[in-house]
N, C-alpha and C positions, 0 to 999 in steps of 0.2 A: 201646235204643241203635240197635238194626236199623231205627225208625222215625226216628230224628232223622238217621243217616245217608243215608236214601231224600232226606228233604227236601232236607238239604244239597246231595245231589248234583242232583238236581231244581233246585234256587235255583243251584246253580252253574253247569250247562247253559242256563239262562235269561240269568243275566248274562253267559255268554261266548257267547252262541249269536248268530244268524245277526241279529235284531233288533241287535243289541247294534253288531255289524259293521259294518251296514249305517249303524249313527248313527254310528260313530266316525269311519268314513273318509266319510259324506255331511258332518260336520260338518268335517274338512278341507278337503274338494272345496268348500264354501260357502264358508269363510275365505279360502281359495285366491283365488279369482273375486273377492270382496268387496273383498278388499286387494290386488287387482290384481297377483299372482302374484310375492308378496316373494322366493318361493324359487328362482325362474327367475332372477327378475332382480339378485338382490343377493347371490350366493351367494359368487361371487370377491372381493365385498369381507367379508363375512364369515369368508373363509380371509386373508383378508390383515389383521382385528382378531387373532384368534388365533395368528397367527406371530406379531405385534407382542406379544403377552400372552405367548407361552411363551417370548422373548426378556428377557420384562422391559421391555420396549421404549412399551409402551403407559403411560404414566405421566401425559401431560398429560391426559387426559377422564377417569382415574378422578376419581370422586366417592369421598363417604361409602360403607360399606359394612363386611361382616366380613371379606370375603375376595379375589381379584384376579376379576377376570372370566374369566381361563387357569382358574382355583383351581374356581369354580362350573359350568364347563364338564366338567371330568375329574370334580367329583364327581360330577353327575349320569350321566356316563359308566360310574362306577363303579357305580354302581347297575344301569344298562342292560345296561351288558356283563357278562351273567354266562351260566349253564351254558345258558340258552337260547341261544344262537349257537355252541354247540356241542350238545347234546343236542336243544332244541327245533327248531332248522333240522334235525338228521338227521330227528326223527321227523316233520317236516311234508313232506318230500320222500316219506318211506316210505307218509305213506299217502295223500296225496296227487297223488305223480308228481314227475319233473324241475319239471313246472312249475307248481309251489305257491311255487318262486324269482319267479317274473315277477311273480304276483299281491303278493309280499311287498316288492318293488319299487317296482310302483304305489299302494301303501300307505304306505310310505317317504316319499315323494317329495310328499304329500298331507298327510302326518304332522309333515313339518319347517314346515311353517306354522302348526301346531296348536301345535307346542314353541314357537316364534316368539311366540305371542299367549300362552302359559301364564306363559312368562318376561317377558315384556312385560310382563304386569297384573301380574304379580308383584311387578315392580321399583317401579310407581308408585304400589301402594298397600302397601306394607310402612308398617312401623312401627318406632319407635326406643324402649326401653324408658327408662325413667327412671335407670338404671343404662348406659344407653350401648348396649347391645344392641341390634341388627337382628331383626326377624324378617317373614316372611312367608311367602307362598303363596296358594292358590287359595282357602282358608277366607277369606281376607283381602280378595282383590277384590270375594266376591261378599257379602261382609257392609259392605264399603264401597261399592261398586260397583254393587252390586243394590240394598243395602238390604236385604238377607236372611240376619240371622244366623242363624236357622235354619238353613238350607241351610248355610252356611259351617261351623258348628258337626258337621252331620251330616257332612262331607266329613272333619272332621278326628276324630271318632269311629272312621269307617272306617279311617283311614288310621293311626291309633292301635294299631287291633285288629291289623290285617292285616300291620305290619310285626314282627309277634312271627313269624308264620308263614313269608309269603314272601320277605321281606328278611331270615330270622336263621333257625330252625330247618329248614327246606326246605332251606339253603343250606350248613350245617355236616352235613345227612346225606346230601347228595349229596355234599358233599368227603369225609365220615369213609369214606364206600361205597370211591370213586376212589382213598383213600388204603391202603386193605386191599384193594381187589382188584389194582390195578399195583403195590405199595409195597409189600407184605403189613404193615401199620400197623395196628395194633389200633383200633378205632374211636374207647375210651377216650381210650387215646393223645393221637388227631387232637384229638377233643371238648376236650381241656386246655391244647393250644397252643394251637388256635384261642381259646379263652376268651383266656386272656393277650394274644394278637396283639391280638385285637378290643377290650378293656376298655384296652391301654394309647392306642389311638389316641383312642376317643371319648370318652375320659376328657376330654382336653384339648378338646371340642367341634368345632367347623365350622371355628376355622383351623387346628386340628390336622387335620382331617379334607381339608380343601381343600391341606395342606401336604406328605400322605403321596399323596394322591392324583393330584396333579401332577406326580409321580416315578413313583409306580406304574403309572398308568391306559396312559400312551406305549409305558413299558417292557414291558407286558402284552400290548398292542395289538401292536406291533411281532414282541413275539415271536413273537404265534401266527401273523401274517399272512407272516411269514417264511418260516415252516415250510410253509404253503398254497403262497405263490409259489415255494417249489422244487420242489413235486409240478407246478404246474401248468407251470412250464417243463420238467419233465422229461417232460410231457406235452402240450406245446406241439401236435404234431401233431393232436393231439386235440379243440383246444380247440374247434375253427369248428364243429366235430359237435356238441360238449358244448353250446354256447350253443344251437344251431340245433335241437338238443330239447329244453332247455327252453322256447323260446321256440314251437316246435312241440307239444310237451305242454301248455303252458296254455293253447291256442286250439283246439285238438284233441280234448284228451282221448287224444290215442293216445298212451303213455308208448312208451319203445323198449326198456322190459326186459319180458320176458319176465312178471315176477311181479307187472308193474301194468298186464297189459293193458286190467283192469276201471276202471283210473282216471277221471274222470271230469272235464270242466272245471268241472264243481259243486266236487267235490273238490280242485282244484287251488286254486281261488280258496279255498275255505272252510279252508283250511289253511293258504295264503300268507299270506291276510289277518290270520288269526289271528297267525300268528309274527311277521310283522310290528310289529303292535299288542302283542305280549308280548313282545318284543324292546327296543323304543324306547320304550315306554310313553306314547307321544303320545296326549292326551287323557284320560290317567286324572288327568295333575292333579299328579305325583308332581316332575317337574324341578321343577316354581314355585319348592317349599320351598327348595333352595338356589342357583337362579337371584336370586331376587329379594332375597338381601345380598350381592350383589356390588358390588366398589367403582366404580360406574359413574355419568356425569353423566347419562345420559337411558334413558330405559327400555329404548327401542327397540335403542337397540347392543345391552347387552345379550340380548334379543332375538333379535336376527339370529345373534348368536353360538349362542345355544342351538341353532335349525335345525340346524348342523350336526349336533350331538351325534347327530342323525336318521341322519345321513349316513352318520357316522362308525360304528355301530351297525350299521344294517339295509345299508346300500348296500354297504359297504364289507366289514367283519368277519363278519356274517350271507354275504355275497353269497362269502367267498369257501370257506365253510362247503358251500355249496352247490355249488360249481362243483368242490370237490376231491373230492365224494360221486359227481358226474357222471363225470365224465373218466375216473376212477380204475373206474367201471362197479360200483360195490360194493349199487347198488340191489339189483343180482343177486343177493347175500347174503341177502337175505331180513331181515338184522337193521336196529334202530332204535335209535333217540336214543344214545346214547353209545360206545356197540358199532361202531354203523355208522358214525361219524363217526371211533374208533379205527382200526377197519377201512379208511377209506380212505386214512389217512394212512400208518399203516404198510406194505401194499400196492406203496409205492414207498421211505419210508425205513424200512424194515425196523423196528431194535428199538427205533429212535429214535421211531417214530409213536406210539408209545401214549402214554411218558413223555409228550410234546408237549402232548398231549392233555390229559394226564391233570395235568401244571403246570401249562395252561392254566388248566385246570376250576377247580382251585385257587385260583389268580389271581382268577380271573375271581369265584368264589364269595364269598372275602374279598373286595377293591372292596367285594362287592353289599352283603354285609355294614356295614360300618362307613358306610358313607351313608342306610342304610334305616335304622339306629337315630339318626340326626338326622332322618331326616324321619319317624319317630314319634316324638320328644322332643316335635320341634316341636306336631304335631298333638294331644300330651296337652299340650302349652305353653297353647295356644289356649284348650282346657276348662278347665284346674284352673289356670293361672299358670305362673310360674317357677321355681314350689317342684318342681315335678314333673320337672325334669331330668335331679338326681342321681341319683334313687330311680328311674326310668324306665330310666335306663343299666345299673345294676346291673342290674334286673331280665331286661333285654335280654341281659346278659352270661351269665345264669344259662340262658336260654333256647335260648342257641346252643351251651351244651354240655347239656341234655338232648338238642338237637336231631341232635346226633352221633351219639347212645347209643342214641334211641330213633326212631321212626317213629309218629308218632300220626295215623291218617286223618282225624280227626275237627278237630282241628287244619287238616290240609292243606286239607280243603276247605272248611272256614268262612274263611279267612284269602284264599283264594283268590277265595271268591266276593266279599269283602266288597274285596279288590284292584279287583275289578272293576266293585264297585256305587261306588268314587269318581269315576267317570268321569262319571257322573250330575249330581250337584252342578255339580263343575267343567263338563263340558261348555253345560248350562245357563246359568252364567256366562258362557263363553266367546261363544255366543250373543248373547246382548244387552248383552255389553257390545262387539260387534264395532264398533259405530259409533265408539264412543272409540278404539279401536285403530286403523281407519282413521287418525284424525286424527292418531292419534298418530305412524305411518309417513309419514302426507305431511308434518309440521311437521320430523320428521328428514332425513327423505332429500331436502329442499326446499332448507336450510338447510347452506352448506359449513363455516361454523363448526364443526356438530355434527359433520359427517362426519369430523375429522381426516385 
């Protein structure tokens, strides 16, 4: 066992290491340029499809599809917003510096082009089952697209494997932890509601799933960002200091606490970058699955829609993760990931910060939950049929309450690695089918019919 965990963790340093990095956000920076910078330029009309969607209001350009285009947005949100924007932003400041923010940033901002072009191919090569059913994703453009079922097939293997681990048992043992350490909750306990919570939603599929998550993902969002924007106005004097080292820390290397003065701007990028890319999941491949059955007339809206979820993610919830950690000076604590992000909330609202925190966690953990077991249904869809849905759900459901009860290393880091080897396939795809995407954005954004 001592050797198969050597390797594991070996194969998982490799897929998450600095190579890896370096391709995800160089494959953004390329799409970027290539398609003439959609995220600069179309960003306010894609905040202006999404109010029109959580209105109800957008009705005339839906097409076919399973669910609204608001509905495929918040899920993949669900899935992104989880304990990383609270845990993995604390621990990439920690060892990184203030400004491992900035680098996570510039990775954001690179990244909402990469969600742009995942949902895009997504939407244009999905498929309709002979029962009425949508399906798609990244398996799909590049076995359409490329001409490479292989590839497409090994993307949804991965993605198969991986969502037992880090969409469902990672995810119910980080709540069962948060729920006995602030709550004093027996793990058991958590592991049982959770089951129940999560087996009634994806019972009913993607529009039950797109139907809870358009209510949840806002009220989730709001809440936690709430609780951030009262520390930071209660810290307003602060803030010009707070910005001005991290933006001094990532070009520096000279952190302004005391216990990073070894920080490094190696360090700052290789940690931003990182949270970044773990955060939004841009280029792993992972938004497609439920971008592309949205009810939408061209690919592209949908598309532009998804970019945000980048935004909304890393820019926004991530960014303000970081700034409440700054201000509040809690670096100086010495502690990481969830402790320290506890730590700076409470700091200023006393005995309300942890709770905050700690419902977030929750929140944020469910979401990730109930979205990642559709986007492994789907990817065992792809391999064995449609037969594998039911039986695929159950199993998922049985998964997330071991994953309360128990902590398996060997689990975390094969599921982890194999998160990060889909990026491969899809990214590949993404590549060479960039030329179609071009077209695809200038035939939409050319055309005001499309535009609405």
């Amino acid at each position: 066992m001592t050797a198969i965990m050597n390797f594991l963790t070996a194969l998982d340093d490799f897929v998450w290491g600095p190579p890896m990095m370096v391709i995800l956000v160089g494959t953004g920076i390329y799409l970027t340029i290539r398609l003439g910078f959609p995220q600069f330029l179309h960003t306010s009309y894609a905040w202006k499809l999404i109010f029109k969607g959580a209105f109800k209001k957008d009705t005339e350009h839906r097409g076919e599809g399973e669910i609204t285009p608001f509905q495929a947005l918040t899920s993949t949100l669900a899935a992104t917003v989880g304990n990383g924007n609270i845990a993995g932003v604390a621990t990439a400041l920690a060892a990184g510096g203030p400004g491992a923010a900035v680098w996570m940033w510039i990775t954001a901002l690179f990244g909402m082009c990469t969600k742009m072009c995942e949902a895009t191919l997504g939407v244009k090569y999905r498929i309709k089952d002979k029962d009425g059913a949508y399906a798609g994703g990244s398996m799909y453009f590049i076995e359409k697209g490329l001409g490479q079922k292989w590839l497409g097939w090994l993307f949804a293997f991965f993605g198969a494997i991986c969502a037992f681990g880090i969409g469902d048992a990672v995810q119910t043992n980080s709540m069962a932890a948060v729920g006995q350490s602030v709550f004093k909750i027996p793990v058991a306990l958590t592991g049982i509601v959770l089951t129940v919570l999560v087996w009634i939603v994806v019972v009913g599929g993607i529009k039950r799933i797109g139907e809870v998550t358009e209510k949840l993902v806002p009220f989730m969002a709001i809440f936690y960002i709430v609780g951030a924007l009262i520390i930071i106005i209660a810290k307003i004097n602060l803030l010009p200091w707070a910005i001005g080292e991290i933006f001094k820390s990532a070009f520096t290397g000279k952190a302004a606490f005391g216990g990073f003065a070894g920080a490094t701007v190696a360090q700052a990028m290789r940690y931003g970058v990182a949270r970044g890319i773990f955060s939004n999941e841009a280029g792993l491949g992972s938004a497609s699955l439920a971008h592309s059955v949205a009810q939408t007339k061209h690919p592209v809206r949908q598309g532009t829609i998804a970019m945000i979820g980048v935004m909304i993610d890393t820019l926004i919830i991530c960014s303000m993760t970081a700034i409440v950690i700054v201000i509040t000076k809690s670096l100086d604590t010495g502690l990481t990931s969830t402790p320290l992000t506890a730590h700076a909330f409470s700091s200023v609202l006393s005995v309300l910060g942890g709770p905050i925190v700690a419902i977030s966690s929750l929140l944020f953990g469910y979401s990730t939950i109930i979205t990642w077991c559709y986007y492994g249904q789907q990817c065992a869809r792809y391999i064995l049929g449609p037969a594998v849905i039911k039986p695929y759900a159950w199993l998922f459901v049985i998964v997330a309450f071991l994953g309360a009860i128990v902590k398996i290393p060997f689990v975390w880091l094969l599921t982890d690695a194999l998160n990060g080897a889909m990026a491969i396939p899809n990214l590949i795809g993404l590549l060479f089918l960039s030329g179609i995407m071009a077209k695809e954005i200038k035939e939409y954004f050319s055309n005001p019919e499309l535009l609405g």
